[in-house]
N, C-alpha and C positions, 0 to 999 in steps of 0.2 A: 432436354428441354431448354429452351432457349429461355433471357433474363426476360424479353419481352412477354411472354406465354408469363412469366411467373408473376412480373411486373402489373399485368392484366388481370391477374386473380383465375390463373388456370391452374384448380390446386385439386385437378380430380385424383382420386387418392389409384385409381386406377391405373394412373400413366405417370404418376410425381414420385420418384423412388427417389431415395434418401442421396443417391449419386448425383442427380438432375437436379434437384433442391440445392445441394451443397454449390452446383457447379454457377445454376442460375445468380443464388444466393452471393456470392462471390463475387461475379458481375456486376450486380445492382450496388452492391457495398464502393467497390470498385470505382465506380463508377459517378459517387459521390464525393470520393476524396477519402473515403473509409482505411487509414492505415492497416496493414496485412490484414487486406479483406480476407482472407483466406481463414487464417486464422479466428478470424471472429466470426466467420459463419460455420465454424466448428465448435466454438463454444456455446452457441447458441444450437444448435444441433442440439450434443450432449447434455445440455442442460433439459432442454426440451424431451427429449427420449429416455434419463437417466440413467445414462453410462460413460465411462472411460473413451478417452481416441482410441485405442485397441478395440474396442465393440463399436466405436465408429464407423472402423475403417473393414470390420468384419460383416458388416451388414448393410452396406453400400447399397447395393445390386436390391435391400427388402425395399417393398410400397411402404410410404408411408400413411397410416394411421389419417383418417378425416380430422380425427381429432388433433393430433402433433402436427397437420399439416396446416388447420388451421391458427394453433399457437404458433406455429413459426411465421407465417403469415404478420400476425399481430407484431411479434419480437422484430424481426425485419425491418417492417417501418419505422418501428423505435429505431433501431440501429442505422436506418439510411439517414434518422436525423439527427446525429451524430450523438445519442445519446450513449455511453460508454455500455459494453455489454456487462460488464460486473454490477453497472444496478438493473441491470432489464432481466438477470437470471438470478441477481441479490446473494451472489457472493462472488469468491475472487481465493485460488489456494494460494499460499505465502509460508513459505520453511516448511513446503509438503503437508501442510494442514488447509483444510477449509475455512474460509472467514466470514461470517454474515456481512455485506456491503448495503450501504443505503444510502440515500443521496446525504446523508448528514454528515460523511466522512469520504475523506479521500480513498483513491482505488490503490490499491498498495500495488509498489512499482516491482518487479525485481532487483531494480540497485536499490532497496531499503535491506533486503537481505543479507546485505553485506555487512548493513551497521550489527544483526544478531552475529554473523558470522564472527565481527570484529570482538564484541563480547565477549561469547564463548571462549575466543581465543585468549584472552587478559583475564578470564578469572576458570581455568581449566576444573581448580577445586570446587566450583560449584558443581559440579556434574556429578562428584564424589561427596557430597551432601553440605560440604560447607554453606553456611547463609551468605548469601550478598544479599545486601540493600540496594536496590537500583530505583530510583525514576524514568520513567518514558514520560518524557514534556511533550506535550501533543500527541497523545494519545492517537486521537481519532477511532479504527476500528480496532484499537488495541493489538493491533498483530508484530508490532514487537516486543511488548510488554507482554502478550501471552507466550509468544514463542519462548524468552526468557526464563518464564515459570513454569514451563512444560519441562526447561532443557536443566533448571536448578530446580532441584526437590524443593529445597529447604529457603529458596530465596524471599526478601518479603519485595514486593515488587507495588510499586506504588503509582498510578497511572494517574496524570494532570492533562485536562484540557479545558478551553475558558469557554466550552461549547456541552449543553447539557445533554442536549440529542447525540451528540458522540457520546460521550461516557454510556449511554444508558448502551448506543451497540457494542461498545468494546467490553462492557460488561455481560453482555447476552454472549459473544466469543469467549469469555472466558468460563461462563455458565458451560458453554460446549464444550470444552477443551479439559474440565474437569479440576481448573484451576481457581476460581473465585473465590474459595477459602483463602488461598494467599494472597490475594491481590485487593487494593486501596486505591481508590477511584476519586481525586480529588476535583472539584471545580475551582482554578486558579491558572492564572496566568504566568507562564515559565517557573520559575522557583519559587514563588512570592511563599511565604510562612513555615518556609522551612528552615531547622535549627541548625546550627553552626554543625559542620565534620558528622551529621550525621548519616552521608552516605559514602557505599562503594562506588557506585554509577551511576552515571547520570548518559541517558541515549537519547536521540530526537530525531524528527526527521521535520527540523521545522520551514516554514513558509518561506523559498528562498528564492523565486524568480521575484524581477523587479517589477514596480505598477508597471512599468510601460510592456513589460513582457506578456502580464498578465492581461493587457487592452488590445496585444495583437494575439493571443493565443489561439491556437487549435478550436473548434468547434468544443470538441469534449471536454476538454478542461472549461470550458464554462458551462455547464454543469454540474463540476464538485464546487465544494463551498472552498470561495476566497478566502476565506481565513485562515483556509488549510495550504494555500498556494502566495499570497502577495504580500511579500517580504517587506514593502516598503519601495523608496525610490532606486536605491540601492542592492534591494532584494536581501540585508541584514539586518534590520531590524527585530527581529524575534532572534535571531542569532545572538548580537549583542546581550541581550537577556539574560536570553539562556548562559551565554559565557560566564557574563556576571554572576549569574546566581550560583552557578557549577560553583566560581572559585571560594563563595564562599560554604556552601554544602557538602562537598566534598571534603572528605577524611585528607589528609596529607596519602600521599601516595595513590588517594583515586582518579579513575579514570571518568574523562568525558569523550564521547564520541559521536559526534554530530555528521548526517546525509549534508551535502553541500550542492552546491549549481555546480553544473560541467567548470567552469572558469574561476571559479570561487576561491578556491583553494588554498592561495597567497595570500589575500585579504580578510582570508578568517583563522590561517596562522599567522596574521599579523595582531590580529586581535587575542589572542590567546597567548603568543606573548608579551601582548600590554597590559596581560593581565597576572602576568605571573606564571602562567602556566608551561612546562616543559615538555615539548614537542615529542608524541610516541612513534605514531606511523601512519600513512597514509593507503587506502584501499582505491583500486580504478575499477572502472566500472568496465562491462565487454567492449565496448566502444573505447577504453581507454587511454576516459578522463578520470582525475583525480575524485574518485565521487564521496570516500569516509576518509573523517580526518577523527585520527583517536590522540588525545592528550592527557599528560597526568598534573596532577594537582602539587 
């Protein structure tokens, strides 16, 4: 099927097999400016049919369903106008879990996965039941702070964001995930009201592109909330913050571990240490830039 036939609303369930949809689909995303259209008319697929890329790519050649051919139909046009697919199918997987996504929270990236990975690796004995006390400042759909208390039994994990509609999804993720018994869901801005050395960790993935990045940005990123994306002039202003607050929250010997911009990297180990803090190690992302920067207290 050609994008045009599908573009036109030729969605006879008769001749629209889930191959021609994928291929049409592709096209018209394409076509738009749609990054790895491919890709996102695959997750709208599966989202739409519910199943796996492997039952995807195994059932190609079936007709599609009047019914899923009109839901895709609908998802589509969302997606040609450059509405991100993790709210149009309302979630998004992240450290191999499912996350509920709503437009009230950021679409979690895979280089956030690095900052759990960077974790993990600084406190190994959590896995083996030790408690860590960790904060995620800026929560959003909580999927670092859940992964964290999925990955630590016993940790108490404490989730801040100055946005109430986040807290309530990152608390429905955690409802899922079987973890909201451990988890503390504060509404505050970076560190504010928290007691001297009373944590292990402190993790974020805060607002780091600059205003002016965020006035020329991608279609899609204007659709999550700026709150979650514009740093300021400089794209550090929630950084700064958060530094501050780390160095006074943090235990001696804790760590902080902050997502950064692709270029950042210098100017926020510069600030960390103007603040005292001694430099641990830096994580790149697959395009590798400098994307986690872990420090201790």
């Amino acid at each position: 099927m050609r994008a045009a036939d599908l573009e036109a609303g030729s969605l006879q369930a008769s001749v629209l097999t889930l191959r021609n949809w994928l291929a049409a689909a592709t096209a018209l995303l394409d076509n738009v400016g749609v990054r790895d259209a491919r890709i996102a008319a695959e997750w709208l697929a599966m989202a739409a049919l519910g199943m796996d890329r492997a039952g995807l790519y195994a059932r190609l050649g079936e007709t599609l369903s009047v019914e899923a051919a009109a839901r895709l139909s609908v998802w589509l046009d969302r997606c040609r106008a450059r509405e991100p697919v993790a709210y149009i199918v309302g979630e998004r997987e992240f450290w191999s879990r499912a996350f509920t996504i709503t437009p009230a929270v950021l679409v979690p990236r895979p280089e956030t996965e690095h900052v759990v990975e960077a974790a993990v690796d600084c406190f190994p004995e959590g896995r083996t039941g030790e408690a860590v006390r960790v904060c995620d400042v800026g929560t959003g759909s909580g999927c670092i702070a859940v992964s964290l208390a999925c990955e630590w039994p016993r940790a108490f994990v404490l989730a801040t964001d100055v946005s109430l509609p986040a807290l309530r999804v990152a608390r429905r993720n955690a409802q899922r995930h079987g973890v909201v018994d451990r988890m503390y869901f504060v509404c505050s801005h970076a560190l504010d009201g928290l007691s001297p050395a009373s944590l292990d960790l402190v993790v974020a993935n805060p607002p780091y592109l600059t205003t002016e990045e965020w006035n020329r940005a991608e279609p899609e990123l204007r659709w999550e909330p700026r709150l979650a994306l514009d740093g300021g002039a400089d794209g550090l202003d929630v950084v700064r913050a958060i530094v501050e607050g780390a160095r006074r929250a943090l235990r001696p010997g804790g760590w902080l571990i902050l997502e950064v911009g692709a270029t950042q990297a210098q100017r926020v180990e510069a600030l960390l240490r103007e603040a005292g803090m001694e430099r641990g190690f830096v994580r790149h992302d697959l395009a590798g830039w400098p994307r986690v920067i872990a420090a201790r207290n």
